[in-house]
N, C-alpha and C positions, 0 to 999 in steps of 0.2 A: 504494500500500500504506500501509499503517497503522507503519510502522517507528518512526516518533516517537512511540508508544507503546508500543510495547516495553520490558522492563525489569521490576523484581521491586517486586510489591506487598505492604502492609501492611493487613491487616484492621484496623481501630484497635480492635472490641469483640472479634473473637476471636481477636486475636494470633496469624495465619495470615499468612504471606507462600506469593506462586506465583508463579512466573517464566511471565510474559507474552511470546512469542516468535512470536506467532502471530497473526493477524486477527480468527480464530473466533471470541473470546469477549475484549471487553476491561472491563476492572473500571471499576463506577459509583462517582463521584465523590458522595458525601465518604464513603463508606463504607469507599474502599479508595485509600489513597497512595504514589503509589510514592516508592520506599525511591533504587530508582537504575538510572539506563540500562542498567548492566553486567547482561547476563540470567547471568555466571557469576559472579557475585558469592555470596561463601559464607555460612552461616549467621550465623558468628561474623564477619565484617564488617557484613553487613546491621544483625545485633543492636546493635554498637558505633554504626554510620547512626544507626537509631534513639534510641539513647540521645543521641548528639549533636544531633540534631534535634528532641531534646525531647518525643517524640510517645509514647513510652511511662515509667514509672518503674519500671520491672522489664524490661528487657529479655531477661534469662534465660526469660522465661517466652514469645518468639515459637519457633515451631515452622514447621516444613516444613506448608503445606495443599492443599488438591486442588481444584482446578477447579469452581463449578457446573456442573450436567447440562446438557446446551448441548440446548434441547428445538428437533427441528426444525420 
């Protein structure tokens, strides 16, 4: 399985995290960084993540986002 990628990622242009938990569908690199292993990790920590790692300047502004259409 794919377990070492697991975990909650960061869109960097549209400030979208989604919690990664699954195999289905895993986020392409450099578009999407994950934030951190914890898949329950909550908004306002992630957001704080982020600001600490420097990857955004307005952290207020990441939101909950939804999956691409996974096309079979």
């Amino acid at each position: 399985m794919q377990h070492d990628k697991f975990g909650i990622y960061l869109h960097l242009k549209d400030l979208k995290i989604v919690r990664i938990n699954s195999p289905y569908w895993l986020p392409s690199v450099p578009e999407w960084v994950r934030i951190t292993t914890d898949v329950n990790t909550t908004l306002l920590k992630v957001r704080e993540m982020a600001k600490e790692k420097k990857l955004v300047s307005e952290s207020d502004k990441i939101t909950w986002g939804t999956l691409p259409q996974i096309k079979p």
